[in-house]
C-alpha positions, 0 to 999 in steps of 0.5 A: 401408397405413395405417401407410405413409399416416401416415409419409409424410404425417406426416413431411412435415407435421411436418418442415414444422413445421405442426399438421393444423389449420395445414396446413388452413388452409394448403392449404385441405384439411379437418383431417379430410381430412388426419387420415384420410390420415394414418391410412389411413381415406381410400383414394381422395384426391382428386388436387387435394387431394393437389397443394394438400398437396404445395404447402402443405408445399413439397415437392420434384419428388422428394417430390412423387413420393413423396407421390403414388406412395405415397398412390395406392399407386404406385411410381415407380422412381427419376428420372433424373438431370437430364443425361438429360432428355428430348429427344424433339423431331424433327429441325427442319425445313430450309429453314423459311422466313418465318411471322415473325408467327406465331412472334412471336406464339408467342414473344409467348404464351409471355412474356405469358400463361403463368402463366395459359394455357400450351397454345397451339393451332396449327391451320390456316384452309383446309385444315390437310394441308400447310398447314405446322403441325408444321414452324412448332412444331418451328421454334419448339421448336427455336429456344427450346429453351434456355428449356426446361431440364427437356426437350422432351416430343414425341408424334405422336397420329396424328389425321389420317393413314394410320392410321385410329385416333388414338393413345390418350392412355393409351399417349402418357401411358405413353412419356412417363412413361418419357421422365420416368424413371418405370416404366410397368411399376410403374404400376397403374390407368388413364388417370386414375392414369397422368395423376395420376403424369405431372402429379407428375413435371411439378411444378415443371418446366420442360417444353416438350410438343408434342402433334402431329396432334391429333385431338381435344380429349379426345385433348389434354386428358389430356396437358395439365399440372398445373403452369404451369410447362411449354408445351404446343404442339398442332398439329391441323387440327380447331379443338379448340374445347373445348381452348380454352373449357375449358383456355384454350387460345390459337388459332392460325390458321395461312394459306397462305404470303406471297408472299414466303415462297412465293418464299423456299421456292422459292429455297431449295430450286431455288437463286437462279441458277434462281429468277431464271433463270425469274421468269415461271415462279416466278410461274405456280409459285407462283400455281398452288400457292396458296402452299400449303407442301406444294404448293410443296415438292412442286413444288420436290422434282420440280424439283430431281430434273430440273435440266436442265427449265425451270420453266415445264414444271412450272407448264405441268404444273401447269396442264394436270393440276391436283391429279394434278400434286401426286400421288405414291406417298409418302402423304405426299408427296401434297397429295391423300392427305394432304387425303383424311386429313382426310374419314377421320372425317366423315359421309356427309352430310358428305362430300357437302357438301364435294363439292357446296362444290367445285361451287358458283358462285363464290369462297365461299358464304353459308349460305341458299346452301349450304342451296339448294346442298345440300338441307339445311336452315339447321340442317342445313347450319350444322351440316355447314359447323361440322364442316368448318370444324372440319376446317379443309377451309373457312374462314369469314370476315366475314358469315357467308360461307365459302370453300375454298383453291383447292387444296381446293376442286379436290379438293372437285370431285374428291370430288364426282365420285364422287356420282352425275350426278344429285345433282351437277346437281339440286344446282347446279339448285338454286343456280342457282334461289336466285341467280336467284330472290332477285337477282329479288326483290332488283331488284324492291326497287331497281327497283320502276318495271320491268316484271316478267318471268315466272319459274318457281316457285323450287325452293328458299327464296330469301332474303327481303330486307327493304328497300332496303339490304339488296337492295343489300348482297346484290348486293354480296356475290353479286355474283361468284357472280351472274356464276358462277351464270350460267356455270353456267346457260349450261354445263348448257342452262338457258338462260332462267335464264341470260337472266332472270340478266341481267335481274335484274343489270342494276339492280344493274350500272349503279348500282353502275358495273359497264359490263364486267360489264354488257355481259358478262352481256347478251352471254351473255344474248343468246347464251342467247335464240337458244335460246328462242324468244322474240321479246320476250326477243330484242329487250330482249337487244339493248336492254341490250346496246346500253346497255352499249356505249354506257357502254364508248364503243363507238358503232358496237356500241350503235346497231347493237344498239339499232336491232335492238330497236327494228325487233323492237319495231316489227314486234311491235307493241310500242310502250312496248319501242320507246319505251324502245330510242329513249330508249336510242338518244338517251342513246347518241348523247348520248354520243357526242356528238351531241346533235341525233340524240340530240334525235330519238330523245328526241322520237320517244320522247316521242310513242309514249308519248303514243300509249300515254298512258304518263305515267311513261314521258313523263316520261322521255323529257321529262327526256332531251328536256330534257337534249339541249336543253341541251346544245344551248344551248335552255336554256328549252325544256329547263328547262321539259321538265325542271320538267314531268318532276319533277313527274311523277316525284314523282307517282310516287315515283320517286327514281331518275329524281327524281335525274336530273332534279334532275341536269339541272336543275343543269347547266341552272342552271349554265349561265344563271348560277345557281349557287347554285340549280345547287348546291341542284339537284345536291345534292339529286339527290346525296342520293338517289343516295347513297340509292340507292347509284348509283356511277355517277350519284353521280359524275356528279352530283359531277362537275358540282355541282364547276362551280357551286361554281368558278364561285362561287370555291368552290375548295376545296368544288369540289376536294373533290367533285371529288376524290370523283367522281376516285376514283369515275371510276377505281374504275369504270374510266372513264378519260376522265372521270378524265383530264377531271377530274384536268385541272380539277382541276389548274386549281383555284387555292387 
């Protein structure tokens, strides 16, 4: 062996024309290192230090062979020729339609980072089964083959699929050292000597790699080569982090279809005449299978078979079974198969955190809500949501929220329809007690001046809220699952957490202009008190229902609630509650306009808190009494209400109403003709709005500080504030205001 050692690297070295010590200096392998190769006195050379020798000497692919084989004590058999490079790709996939910035990013890659980071992951971000990975790299391979004269290298590593056992890298290495023109046979060792002979036939060339289905980082990592020379592809529905930090691996996340491309795929595969036959149905189609490729070419295949059915027969199949629409006997040809493939290599707990995900109030989920939802503990669930999120069976987007693909999460619910009853419902027990028990305590941080309600202690941590803007950002953020939340109370009987739900939103709503949710959640809230038996939740149902109608402009419904809670006010002897339905009935007459009824109830409001020496509680009934007046014409009368009722509100530090006053204070202003001080008034009312995030005043207050500024020949400071409260009016929906304000504005002269 040593005489075989010193001729092979011997004559290299000398027919390169360098001593031991120049081909040290050279390679950066040690003279000593070189001499004991030479004479046989080092038998097990490091792998790296055999390649920086076969680069200092220049060799060829094909001494590159030698070098290695005979030092390793391998024989390779002969390579083949170059005309039987290998071509093991798979047929290109027909019909591929769209994935244009996914392929430019591909082709992006391979030209600009290749010397440094020739692997590139393609992997999926809410649910990888069918999300269409192999199709878009066998697209890309095929179209760029030429670029890749050496051969294309093509494995399937069987990750995810009815084959439980992913393929082992060792076999993979093997079919590819054969595809090379090497002789497995005549190769000893393990992994390490096979991937050592793999990574020596590669020098040098220009090779493309697909590894397909991956089921893991350590799975890839053998498979990799030595050389920058060749690109590897990688298609998994796990993340492979590590193939990315440790191998500089780029990541690809590949989504559902556009809807554009889902629309390309359909005509495609149905033809034009068809597609535009049914556009309606195309739609419901297309939206039923959430873009999602496989889902899609599923439809399209089972259309195609019956050309003579409608379409809308299929999108009405679609919708009545759901997921069983997308079933069938080829595994592969089921959206349900294919995703179960992806639960194979979870855990239990694991499993069931899917499941119960499926189950969960609204579009996604926060992590604090998925530990309520599931019992776990912030550790815990971080950890089970990584792993799917890795799985690509949830995606995780900005502020550490995470959702499912509609088509996932239905087979999320099917999974969860295994668990028993009782954990699916003591799991949604628990979600609904965190959003009730938080939105509780996040209301009580906007609206510290409200009577509290009694709630039962919290099953779970809710989620403690610092101050004001984090209470606020919370709401934003929840609110859609806020409104889930409910539902769900509402289904399962929890009806006083569907109330106390209501109650907890409303702060919320009518800052933020919400006047559709608003009225929604209080109908639900007052179907949910017929259950309760409790005559002071009947009576504030009706009030907040009354004050959502009134916003929507419904008169006739705002009144006839509000006067149901103030005679069950009455009868119970509940003077402040019947104080505060009449200062509801004067802000609903008000808007209705008429100012004189509106004055009444302001005034008769006033009284029964006087009777109760409720201060705070005058003061709002004063700062309404003062605004009616004014729109009455009884300026003084109304600024002298108003200034009595600042003063209170400072008192007490209530900015809200502080806001309100001010607001008033400025049309009364405006309207004897002091604008500038009508200015100064609506500014600092707009100040503590925008504080308090309140979207529906903020444009209330925009709305009338623009008159001043008119009135001042202030135009362009009008159109800008104006212009403001335009796009507040139509973002919340308020379609009169919005038709008011764009004829004013159009008035403006430059």
């Amino acid at each position: 062996m040593g005489d075989q050692h010193n001729s092979v690297v011997r004559r290299f070295r000398q027919r390169a024309g360098l001593t031991q010590e120049k081909l040290a200096e050279r390679s950066g392998v040690s003279a000593r290192t070189i001499r004991g190769l030479e004479t046989g006195d080092r038998p097990n050379p490091q792998l790296a230090s055999l390649r920086q020798l076969a680069d200092a000497m220049d060799l060829t692919p094909q001494e590159r062979d030698e070098l290695m084989g005979e030092v390793l004590g391998v024989t390779p058999a002969p390579p083949r020729p170059a005309a039987a490079r290998p071509r093991q790709l798979p047929a290109a996939p027909t019909g591929f339609t769209g994935r244009e910035a996914e392929l430019a990013l591909l082709a992006q890659a391979i030209d600009t980072v290749a010397e440094q980071s020739p692997t590139i992951v393609i992997t999926a971000i809410a649910g990888a089964g069918g999300i269409g990975k192999t199709s878009l790299a066998l697209h890309w391979a095929h179209t760029h083959a030429d670029r890749f004269p050496d051969g294309q290298l093509f494995v399937d590593l069987r990750g995810f699929g009815p084959d439980s056992d992913p393929l082992d890298p060792l076999t993979a290495v093997r079919g590819f050292l054969d595809a090379l023109g090497a002789d497995p046979a005549h190769v000893s060792g393990g992994l390490a000597e096979h991937t050592a002979l793999y990574r020596s036939l590669l020098a040098g060339r220009r090779l493309l790699i697909v590894l397909d289905n991956a089921a893991t980082a350590d799975q890839v990592a053998p498979l990799l080569p030595g050389a920058p020379t060749c690109t590897v592809v990688v298609t998994s529905r796990s993340a492979l982090n590590s193939l990315i930090t440790r191998h500089g691996a780029r990541h690809m996340a590949l989504a559902v279809l556009s809807q554009a491309e889902a629309e390309a795929l359909l005509t495609w595969r149905l033809g034009d005449a068809r597609v535009a036959a049914e556009p309606e149905a195309v739609a419901d189609l297309i939206r039923l299978c959430g873009r999602y490729p496989l889902a899609l070419a599923i439809t399209a295949g089972r259309a195609q078979m019956y050309p003579d059915i409608p379409l809308a027969e299929f999108a009405a199949e679609l919708l009545e079974l759901g997921l069983d629409a997308l079933d069938d006997q080829d595994p592969a040809a089921s959206l349900p198969t294919v995703l179960s493939w992806s639960l194979l290599n979870l855990t239990e707990q694991q499993r069931t955190v899917f499941g119960l995900l499926g189950t969960a109030p609204g579009p996604d989920i926060s992590l604090p809500a998925a530990a309520g939802l599931t019992g776990l503990s912030l550790a815990e669930v971080t950890k089970a949501l990584r792993t799917l999120e890795d799985a690509s069976l949830v995606g995780r987007h900005a502020r550490g929220r995470y959702e499912m693909h509609d088509l996932i999460r239905r087979y999320a619910v099917d999974t969860a329809g295994h668990l028993p009853g009782a954990t699916r419902t003591a799991a949604l027990k628990r979600a609904v007690d965190f959003y009730l028990h938080t939105a509780y305590d996040a209301d009580r941080i906007l609206n510290p001046h409200r009577a509290p309600q009694q709630l039962d202690p919290p099953v779970t941590q809710p989620l403690p809220l610092a101050d004001y803007p984090a209470a606020l950002a919370w709401f934003d953020a929840e609110h859609q699952c806020l409104l889930a939340a409910q539902h769900i109370a509402v289904v399962q009987g929890w009806h006083r957490a569907a109330w106390q739900l209501a109650w907890a939103l409303s702060t919320f709503q009518i800052r933020r202009g919400l006047r559709h949710d608003q009225a929604a959640i209080w109908q639900v809230g007052l179907a949910a008190e017929q259950h309760l038996d409790d005559p002071t939740a009947r009576l504030l149902a009706h009030r907040f229902l009354g004050f959502a109608y009134g916003d929507l402009g419904q008169h006739d419904d705002a009144v006839r609630h509000l006067n149901e809670s103030a005679a069950l006010a009455e009868q119970q002897g509940d003077t402040s509650n019947q104080a505060r339905t009449e200062l509801m009935l004067a802000r609903a007459w008000g808007l209705s306009g008429d100012y004189s009824q509106a004055l009444v109830h302001a005034d008769r409001a006033l009284e029964l808190y006087r009777t109760i020496d409720d201060v705070p509680g005058q003061a709002h009934a004063l700062n309404d009494a003062g605004w009616c007046a004014a729109q009455l014409g009884q300026y003084e009368q109304a600024s002298a209400n108003c200034q009595a009722a600042l003063a209170i509100y400072q008192r007490h530090h209530d900015p809200d109403a502080e806001a309100g006053t001010l607001d008033s204070l400025g049309y009364i202003d405006h309207r004897t003709g002091d604008h500038q001080r009508a200015i100064d008034h609506y500014r600092r009312s707009l100040a503590l709005r925008r504080d308090l995030g309140d979207n529906s005043q903020i444009a209330n207050c925009l709305d009338g500080l623009g008159n001043p500024h008119a009135a001042l020949g202030q135009h362009d400071q009008a159109r800008a504030v104006w212009q403001e409260a335009l796009d507040l009016f139509r973002e919340q929906q308020r379609h009169d205001d919005a038709d008011r304000l764009q004829r004013r504005l159009d008035a403006l002269t430059d």
